[in-house]
VEXMAR-521226 format. One record per residue (C-alpha): residue in three letters; x, y, z. Coordinates in nm, 4 decimals, padded with zeros to 6 digits. Layout:
REM VEXMAR-521226
ALA | X | Y | Z
...
//
This chain:
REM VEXMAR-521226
UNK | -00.9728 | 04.9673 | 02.3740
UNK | -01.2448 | 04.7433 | 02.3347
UNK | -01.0233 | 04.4476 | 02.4087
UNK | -00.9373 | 04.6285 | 02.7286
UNK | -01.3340 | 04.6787 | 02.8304
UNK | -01.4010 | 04.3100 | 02.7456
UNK | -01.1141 | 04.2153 | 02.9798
UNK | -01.2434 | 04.4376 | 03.2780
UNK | -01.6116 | 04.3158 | 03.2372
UNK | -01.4703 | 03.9472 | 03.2318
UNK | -01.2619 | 04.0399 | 03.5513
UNK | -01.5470 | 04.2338 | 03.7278
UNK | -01.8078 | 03.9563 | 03.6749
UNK | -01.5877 | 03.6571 | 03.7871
UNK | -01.4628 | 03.8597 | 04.0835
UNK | -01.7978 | 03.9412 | 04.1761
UNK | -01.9107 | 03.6043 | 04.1723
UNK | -01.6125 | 03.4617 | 04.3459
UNK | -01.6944 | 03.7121 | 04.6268
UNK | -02.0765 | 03.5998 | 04.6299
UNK | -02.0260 | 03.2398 | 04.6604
UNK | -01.7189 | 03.3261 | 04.9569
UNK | -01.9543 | 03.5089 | 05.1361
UNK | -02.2137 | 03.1793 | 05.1408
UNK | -01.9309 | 02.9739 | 05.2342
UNK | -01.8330 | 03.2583 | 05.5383
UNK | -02.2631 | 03.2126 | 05.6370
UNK | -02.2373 | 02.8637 | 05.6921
UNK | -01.9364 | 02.8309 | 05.8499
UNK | -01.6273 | 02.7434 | 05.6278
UNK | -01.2942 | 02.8533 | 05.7330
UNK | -01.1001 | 03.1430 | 05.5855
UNK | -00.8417 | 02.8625 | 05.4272
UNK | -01.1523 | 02.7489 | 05.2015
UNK | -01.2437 | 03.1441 | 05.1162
UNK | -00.8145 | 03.1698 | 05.0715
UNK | -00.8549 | 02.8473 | 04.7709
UNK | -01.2011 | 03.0196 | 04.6318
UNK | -00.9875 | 03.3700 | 04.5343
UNK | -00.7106 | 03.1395 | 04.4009
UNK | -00.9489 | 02.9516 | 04.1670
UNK | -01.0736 | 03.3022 | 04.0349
UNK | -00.7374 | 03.4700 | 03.9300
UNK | -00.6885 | 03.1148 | 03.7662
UNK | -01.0092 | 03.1624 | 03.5342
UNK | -00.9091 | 03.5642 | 03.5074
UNK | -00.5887 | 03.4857 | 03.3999
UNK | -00.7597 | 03.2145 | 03.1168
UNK | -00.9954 | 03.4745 | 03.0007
UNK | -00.8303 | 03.7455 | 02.9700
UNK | -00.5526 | 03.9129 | 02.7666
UNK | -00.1786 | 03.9573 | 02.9541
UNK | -00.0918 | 03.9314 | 03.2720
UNK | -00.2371 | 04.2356 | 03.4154
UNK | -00.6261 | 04.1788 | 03.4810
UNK | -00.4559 | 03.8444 | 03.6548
UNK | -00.2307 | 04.0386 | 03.9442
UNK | -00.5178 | 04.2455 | 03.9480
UNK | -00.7371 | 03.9635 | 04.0833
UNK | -00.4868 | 03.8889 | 04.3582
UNK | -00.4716 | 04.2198 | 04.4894
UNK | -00.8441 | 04.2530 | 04.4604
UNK | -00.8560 | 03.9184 | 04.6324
UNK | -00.5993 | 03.9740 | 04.9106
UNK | -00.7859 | 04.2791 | 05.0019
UNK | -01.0981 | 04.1388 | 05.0161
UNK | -01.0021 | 03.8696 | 05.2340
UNK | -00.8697 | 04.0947 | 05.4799
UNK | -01.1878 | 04.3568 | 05.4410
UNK | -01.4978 | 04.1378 | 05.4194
UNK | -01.3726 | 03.7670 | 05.5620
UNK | -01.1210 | 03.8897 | 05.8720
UNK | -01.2339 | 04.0326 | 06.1938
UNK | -01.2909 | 04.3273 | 06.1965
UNK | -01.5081 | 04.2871 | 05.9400
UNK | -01.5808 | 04.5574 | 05.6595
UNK | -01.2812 | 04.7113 | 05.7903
UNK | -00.8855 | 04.6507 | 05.6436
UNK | -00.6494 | 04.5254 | 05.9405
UNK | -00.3001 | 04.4522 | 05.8641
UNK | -00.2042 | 04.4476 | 06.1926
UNK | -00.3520 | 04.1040 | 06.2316
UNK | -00.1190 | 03.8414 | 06.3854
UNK | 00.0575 | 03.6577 | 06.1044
UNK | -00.1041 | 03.8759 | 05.8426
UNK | 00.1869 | 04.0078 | 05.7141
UNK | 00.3721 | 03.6565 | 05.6346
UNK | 00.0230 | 03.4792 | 05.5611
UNK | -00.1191 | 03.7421 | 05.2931
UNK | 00.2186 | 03.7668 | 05.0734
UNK | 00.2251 | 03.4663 | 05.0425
UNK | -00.1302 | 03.4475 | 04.9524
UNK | -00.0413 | 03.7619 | 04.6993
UNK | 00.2546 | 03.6352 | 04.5693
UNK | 00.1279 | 03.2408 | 04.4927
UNK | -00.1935 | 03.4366 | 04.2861
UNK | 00.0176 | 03.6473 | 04.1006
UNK | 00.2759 | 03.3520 | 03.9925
UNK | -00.0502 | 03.1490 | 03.9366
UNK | -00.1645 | 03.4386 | 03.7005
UNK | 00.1941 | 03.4742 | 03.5234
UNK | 00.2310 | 03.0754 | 03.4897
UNK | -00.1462 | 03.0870 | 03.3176
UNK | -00.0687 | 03.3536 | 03.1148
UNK | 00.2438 | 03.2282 | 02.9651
UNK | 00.0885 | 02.8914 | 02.8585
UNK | -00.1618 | 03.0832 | 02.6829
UNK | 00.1150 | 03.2861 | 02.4875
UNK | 00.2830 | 02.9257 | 02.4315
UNK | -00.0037 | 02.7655 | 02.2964
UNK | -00.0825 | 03.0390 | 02.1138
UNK | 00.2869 | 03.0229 | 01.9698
UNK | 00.2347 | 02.6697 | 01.8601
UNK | -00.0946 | 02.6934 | 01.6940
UNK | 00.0524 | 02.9727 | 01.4833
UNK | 00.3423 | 02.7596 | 01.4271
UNK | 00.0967 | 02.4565 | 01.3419
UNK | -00.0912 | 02.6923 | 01.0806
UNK | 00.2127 | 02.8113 | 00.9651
UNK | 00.3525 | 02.4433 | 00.8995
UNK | -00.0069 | 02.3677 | 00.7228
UNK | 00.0168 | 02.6500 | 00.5107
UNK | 00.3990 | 02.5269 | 00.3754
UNK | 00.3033 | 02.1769 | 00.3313
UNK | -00.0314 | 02.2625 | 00.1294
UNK | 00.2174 | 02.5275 | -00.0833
UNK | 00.4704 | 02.2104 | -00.1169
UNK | 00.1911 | 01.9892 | -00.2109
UNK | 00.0772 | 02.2417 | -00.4729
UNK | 00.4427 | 02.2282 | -00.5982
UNK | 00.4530 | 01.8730 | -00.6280
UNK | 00.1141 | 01.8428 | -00.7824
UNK | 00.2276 | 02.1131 | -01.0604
UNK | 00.5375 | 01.9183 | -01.1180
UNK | 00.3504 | 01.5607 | -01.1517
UNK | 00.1261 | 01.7669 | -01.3719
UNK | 00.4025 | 01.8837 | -01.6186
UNK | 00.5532 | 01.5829 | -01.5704
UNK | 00.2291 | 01.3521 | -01.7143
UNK | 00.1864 | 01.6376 | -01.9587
UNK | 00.5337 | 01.5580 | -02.1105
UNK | 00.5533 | 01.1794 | -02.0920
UNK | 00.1631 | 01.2009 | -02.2319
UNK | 00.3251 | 01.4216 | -02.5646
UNK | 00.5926 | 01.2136 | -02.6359
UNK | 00.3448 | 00.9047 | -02.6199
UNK | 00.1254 | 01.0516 | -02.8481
UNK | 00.4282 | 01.1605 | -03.0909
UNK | 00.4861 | 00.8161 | -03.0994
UNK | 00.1233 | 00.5881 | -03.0835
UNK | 00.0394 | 00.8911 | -03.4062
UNK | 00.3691 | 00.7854 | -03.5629
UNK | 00.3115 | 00.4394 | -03.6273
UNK | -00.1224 | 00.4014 | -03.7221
UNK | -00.0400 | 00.7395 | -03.9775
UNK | 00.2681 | 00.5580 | -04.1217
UNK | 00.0243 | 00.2091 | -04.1794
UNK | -00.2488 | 00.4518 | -04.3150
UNK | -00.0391 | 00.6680 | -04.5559
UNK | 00.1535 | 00.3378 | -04.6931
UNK | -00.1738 | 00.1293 | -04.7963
UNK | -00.3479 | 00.4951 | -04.9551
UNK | -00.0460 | 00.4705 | -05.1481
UNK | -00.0333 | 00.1538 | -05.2320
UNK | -00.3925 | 00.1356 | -05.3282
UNK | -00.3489 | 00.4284 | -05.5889
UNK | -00.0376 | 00.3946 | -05.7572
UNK | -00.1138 | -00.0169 | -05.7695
UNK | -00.4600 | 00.0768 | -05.9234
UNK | -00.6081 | -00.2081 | -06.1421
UNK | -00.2711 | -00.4133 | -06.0898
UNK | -00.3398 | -00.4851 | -05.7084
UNK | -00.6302 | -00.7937 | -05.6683
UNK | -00.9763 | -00.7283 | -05.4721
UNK | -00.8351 | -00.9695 | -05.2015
UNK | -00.5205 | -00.6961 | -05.1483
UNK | -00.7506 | -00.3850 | -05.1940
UNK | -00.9339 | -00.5509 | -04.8905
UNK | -00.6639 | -00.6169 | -04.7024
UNK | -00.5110 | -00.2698 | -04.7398
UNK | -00.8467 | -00.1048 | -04.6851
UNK | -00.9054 | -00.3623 | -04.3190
UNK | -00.5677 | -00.2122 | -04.2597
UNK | -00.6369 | 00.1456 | -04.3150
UNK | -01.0061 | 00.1214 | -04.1148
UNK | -00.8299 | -00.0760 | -03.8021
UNK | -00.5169 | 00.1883 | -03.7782
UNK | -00.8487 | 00.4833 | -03.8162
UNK | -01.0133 | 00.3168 | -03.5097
UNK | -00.6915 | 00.3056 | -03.3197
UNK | -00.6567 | 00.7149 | -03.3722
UNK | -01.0226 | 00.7561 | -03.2986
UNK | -01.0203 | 00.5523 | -02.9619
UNK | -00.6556 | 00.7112 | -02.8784
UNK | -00.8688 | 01.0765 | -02.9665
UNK | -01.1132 | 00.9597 | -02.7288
UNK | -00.8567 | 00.8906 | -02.4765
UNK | -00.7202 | 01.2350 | -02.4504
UNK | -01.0609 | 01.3644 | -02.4465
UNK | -01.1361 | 01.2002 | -02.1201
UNK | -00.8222 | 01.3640 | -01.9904
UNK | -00.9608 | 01.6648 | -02.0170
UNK | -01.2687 | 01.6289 | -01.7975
UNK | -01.0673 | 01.5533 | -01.5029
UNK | -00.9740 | 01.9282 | -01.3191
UNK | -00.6674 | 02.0809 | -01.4089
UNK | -00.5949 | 02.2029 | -01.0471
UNK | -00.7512 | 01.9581 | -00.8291
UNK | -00.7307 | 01.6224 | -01.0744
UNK | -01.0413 | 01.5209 | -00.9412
UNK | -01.3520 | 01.4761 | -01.1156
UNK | -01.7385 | 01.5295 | -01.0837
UNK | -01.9266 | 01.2402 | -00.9660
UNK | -02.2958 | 01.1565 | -00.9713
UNK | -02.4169 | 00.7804 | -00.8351
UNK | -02.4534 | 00.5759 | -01.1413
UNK | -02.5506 | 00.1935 | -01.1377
UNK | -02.2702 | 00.0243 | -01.2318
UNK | -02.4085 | -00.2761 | -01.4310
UNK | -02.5953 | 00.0088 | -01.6547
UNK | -02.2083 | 00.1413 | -01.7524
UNK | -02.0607 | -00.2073 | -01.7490
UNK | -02.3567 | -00.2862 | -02.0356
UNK | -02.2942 | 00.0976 | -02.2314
UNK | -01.8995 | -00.0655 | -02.2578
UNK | -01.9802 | -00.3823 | -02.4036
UNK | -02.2266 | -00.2456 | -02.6315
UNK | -01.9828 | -00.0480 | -02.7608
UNK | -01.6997 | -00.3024 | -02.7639
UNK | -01.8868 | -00.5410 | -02.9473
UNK | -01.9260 | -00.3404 | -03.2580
UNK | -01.4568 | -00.3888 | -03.2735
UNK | -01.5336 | -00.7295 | -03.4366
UNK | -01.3075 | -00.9190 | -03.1716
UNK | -01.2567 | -01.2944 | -03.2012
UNK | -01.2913 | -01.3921 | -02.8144
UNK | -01.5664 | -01.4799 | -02.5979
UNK | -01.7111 | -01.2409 | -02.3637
UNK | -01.8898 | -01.2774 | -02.0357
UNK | -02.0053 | -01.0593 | -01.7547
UNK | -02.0425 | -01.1520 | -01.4022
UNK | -02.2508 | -00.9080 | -01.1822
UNK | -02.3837 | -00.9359 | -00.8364
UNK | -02.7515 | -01.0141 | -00.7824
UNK | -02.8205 | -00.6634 | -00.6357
UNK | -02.8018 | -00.3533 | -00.7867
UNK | -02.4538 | -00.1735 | -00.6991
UNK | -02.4707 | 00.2183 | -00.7076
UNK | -02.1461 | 00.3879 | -00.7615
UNK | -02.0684 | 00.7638 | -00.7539
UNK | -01.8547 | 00.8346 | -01.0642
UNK | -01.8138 | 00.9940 | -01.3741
UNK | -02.0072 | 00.7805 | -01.6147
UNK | -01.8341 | 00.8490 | -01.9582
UNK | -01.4903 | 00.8527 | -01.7908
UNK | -01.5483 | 00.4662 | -01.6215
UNK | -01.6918 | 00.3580 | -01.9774
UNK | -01.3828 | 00.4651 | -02.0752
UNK | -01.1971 | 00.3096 | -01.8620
UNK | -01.3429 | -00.0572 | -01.9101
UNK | -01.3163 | -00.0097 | -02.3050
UNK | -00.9835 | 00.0553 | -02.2971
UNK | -00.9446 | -00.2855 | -02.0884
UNK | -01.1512 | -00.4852 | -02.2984
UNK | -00.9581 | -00.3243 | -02.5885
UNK | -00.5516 | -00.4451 | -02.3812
UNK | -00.7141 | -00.7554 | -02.3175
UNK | -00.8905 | -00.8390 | -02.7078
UNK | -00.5412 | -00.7229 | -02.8449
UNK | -00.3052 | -00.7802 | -02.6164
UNK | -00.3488 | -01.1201 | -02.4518
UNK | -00.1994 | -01.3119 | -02.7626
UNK | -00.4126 | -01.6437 | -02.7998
UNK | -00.6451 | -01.5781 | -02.5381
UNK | -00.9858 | -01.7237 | -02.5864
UNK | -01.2365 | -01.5327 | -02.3741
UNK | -01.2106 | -01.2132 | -02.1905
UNK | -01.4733 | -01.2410 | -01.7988
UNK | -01.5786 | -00.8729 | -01.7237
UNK | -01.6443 | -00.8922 | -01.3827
UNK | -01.7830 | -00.6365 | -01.0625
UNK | -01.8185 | -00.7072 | -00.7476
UNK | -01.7853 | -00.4630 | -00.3726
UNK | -01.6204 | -00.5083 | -00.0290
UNK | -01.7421 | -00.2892 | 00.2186
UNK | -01.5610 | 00.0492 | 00.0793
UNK | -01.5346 | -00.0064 | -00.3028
UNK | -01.7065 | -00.1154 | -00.6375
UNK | -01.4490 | -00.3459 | -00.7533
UNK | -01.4436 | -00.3993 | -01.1826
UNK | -01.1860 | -00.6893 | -01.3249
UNK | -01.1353 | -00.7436 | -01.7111
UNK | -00.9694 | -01.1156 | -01.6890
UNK | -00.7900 | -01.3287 | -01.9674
UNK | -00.6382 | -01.6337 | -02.0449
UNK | -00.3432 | -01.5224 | -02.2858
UNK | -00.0101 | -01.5144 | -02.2542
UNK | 00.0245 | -01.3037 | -01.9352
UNK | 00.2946 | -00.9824 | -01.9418
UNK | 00.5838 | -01.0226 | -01.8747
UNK | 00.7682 | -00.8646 | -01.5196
UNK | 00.9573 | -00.6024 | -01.7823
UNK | 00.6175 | -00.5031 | -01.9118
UNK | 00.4668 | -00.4603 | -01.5650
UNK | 00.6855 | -00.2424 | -01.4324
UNK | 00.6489 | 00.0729 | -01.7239
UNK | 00.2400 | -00.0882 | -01.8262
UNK | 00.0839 | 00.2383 | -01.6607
UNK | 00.3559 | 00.4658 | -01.7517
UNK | 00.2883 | 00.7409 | -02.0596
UNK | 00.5538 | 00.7186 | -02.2902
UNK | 00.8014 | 00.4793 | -02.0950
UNK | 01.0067 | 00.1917 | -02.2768
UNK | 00.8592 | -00.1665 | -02.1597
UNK | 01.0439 | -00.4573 | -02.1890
UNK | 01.4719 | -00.3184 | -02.2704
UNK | 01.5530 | -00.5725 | -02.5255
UNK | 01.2375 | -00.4737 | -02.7069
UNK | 01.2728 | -00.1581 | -02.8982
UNK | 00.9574 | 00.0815 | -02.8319
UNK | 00.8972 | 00.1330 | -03.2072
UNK | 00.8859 | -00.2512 | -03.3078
UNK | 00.5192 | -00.2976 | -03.1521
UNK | 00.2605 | -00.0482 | -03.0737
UNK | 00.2581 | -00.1513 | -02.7339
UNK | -00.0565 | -00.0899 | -02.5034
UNK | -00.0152 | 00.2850 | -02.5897
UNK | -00.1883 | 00.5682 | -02.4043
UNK | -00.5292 | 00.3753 | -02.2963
UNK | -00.3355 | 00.1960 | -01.9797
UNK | -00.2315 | 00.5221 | -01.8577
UNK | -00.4894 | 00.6992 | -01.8782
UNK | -00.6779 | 00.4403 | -01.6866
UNK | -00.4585 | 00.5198 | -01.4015
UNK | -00.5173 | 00.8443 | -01.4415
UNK | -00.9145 | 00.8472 | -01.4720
UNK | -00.9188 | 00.6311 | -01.1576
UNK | -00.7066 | 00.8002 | -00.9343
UNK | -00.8793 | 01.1049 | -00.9810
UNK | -01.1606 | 00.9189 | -00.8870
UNK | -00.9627 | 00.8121 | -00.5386
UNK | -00.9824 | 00.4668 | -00.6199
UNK | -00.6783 | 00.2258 | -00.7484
UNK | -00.5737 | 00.0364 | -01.0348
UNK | -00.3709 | -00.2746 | -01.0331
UNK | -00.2886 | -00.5528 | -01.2552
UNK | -00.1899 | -00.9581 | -01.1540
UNK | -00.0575 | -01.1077 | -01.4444
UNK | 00.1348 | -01.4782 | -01.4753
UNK | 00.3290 | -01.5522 | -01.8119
UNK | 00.1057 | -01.8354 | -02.0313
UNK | -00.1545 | -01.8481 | -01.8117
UNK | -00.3502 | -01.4789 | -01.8534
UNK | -00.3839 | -01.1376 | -01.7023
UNK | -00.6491 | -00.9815 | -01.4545
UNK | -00.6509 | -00.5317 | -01.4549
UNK | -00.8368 | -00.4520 | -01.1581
UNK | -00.9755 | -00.1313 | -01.0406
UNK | -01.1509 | 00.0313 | -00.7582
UNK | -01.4136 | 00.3044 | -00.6644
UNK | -01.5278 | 00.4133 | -00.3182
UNK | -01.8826 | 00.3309 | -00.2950
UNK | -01.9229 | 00.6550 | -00.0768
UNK | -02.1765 | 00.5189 | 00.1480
UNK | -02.3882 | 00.8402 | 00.2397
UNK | -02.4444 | 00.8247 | -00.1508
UNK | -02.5130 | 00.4608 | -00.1679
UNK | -02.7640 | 00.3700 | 00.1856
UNK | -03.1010 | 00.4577 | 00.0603
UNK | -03.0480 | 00.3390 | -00.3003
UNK | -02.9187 | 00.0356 | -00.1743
UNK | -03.2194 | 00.0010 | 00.0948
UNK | -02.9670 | -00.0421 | 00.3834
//
């Protein structure tokens, strides 16, 4: 019902206006023809504004007759005895009310296809939601059997030199004790950073696999991850290359130290006989960009191909439980960044070294006034 007033109201007060500005036309002298177009320009908007096609062959009547009462000699009075009237005013009737119909069916039809549209939205966010719950289960399987087996071999190396330290007692020398005891403290770091690892999995949402980011100046996390690198006791030389200004980068600031400690971790154990390991950031326009770089003996294509996978087989003549392998730190580098919507990549050349790349959007609505631009 109250669609029905609204309709009349819109129909009253264009028709009423129509008539007004007719009338003006009919003062100053413009033919009946121009009056004739005026009433077929108002069922046009009736017939856009309102509901059906009703309030639009009501126009043309309304019209018709009021181009025969108000705008036809004699006026204020109906004629339809008029020479020509007959012929000239169906016509005028009949093109409003096809006018009216033809406006009121492309309003169904484009009504049609928006509901089609949101209908089409709605099924590909449910099929994205499907495939995102699928990747999900998918990561969280490949992630379980790569724990299964990175826990396998460090517990194996810890367990053996225990044993071997107390059933050997007094018999083993202090230069074996040491040995077994470096072994047992570098296989307890290796569980503690791989613990660390799956703790930074969690922060990243569940449902979304995004994370919460905050601007954070990059060099600051850059320095947090050597700090804590250094204390590993590696044997190459490290250097950092930063730009001269400071570069503000929305992120999530343990996740990213992560991230670079688990590259500087590949790259110190990794790289064979490489000699120094550059840590390096620099921006284009869009993106922070962060490269660990060094000059070992490169990966091989096999390698490349499985390097960010959890749990996949690297190169096939290699059996996956003869090395440790780069374990779960690569992948979940790939995962930490892509939730942050940036990329990961890695250029690599056999004997000459490897460079792991990433990228975060610098987000610049975050990054103008910090960066005084």
């Amino acid at each position: 019902m109250n669609n029905t007033l609204k309709d009349l109201g819109k129909t009253v007060l264009v028709f009423a206006l129509a008539s007004a500005f007719a009338y003006i036309l009919k003062s100053v002298g413009q033919a009946i023809d121009i009056i004739v177009v005026v009433y077929m320009l108002t069922v046009l908007i009736v017939s856009r504004i309102t509901n059906g096609y009703f309030w639009g062959v009501i126009a043309s009547l309304l019209g018709v007759l009021s181009t025969n009462f108000i705008f036809t000699a004699p006026y204020f009075k109906f004629n339809f005895i008029l020479s020509g009237y007959p012929i000239t005013f169906a016509v005028m009737l009949a093109t409003s009310i096809i006018t009216s119909m033809l406006t009121s069916s492309y309003k169904k039809q484009k009504e049609a296809a928006e509901e089609m549209a949101l209908e089409l939205q709605h099924s590909y966010e449910e099929q994205r939601l499907i495939e995102r719950k699928a990747e999900q289960e998918k990561m969280k399987n490949n992630l379980l059997r790569a724990i299964s087996h990175d826990l396998r071999t460090p517990l194996t190396s810890i367990k053996g030199a225990s044993a071997a330290i107390i059933e050997g007692g007094d018999m083993l020398s202090d230069e074996t004790k040491l040995k077994l005891l470096n072994d047992i403290s570098n296989e307890s770091q290796w569980l503690i950073r791989m613990v660390e690892n799956l703790l930074s999995v969690t922060h990243i949402s569940e449902d979304t696999m995004k994370v919460s980011k905050t601007p954070e100046v990059a060099e600051e996390i850059i320095a947090n991850a050597v700090s804590h690198f250094g204390s590993t006791g590696f044997s190459q030389k490290l250097s950092v290359e930063v730009p001269d200004e400071v570069l503000i980068v929305p992120m999530d600031a343990t996740l990213i130290e992560q991230v670079l400690l688990n590259l500087l971790d590949n790259a110190a154990k990794h790289s064979g006989n490489s000699t120094k390991i550059v840590l390096k950031l620099s921006s284009d326009p869009e993106n922070a960009i962060f490269q660990v770089i060094d000059d070992g003996k490169g990966i091989s294509e096999e390698d490349l191909e499985y390097i960010f996978e959890y749990g996949e087989s690297r190169s096939k003549d290699i059996p996956l439980d003869s090395n440790r392998g780069f374990g779960i730190g690569l992948p979940t580098c790939r995962t930490i960044i892509h939730a942050h919507s940036g990329e990961i990549w890695i250029d690599s050349e056999p004997g000459k070294g490897s460079s792991f790349s990433f990228s975060l959007p610098l987000e610049e609505y975050l990054t103008n006034d910090l960066r005084g631009e």
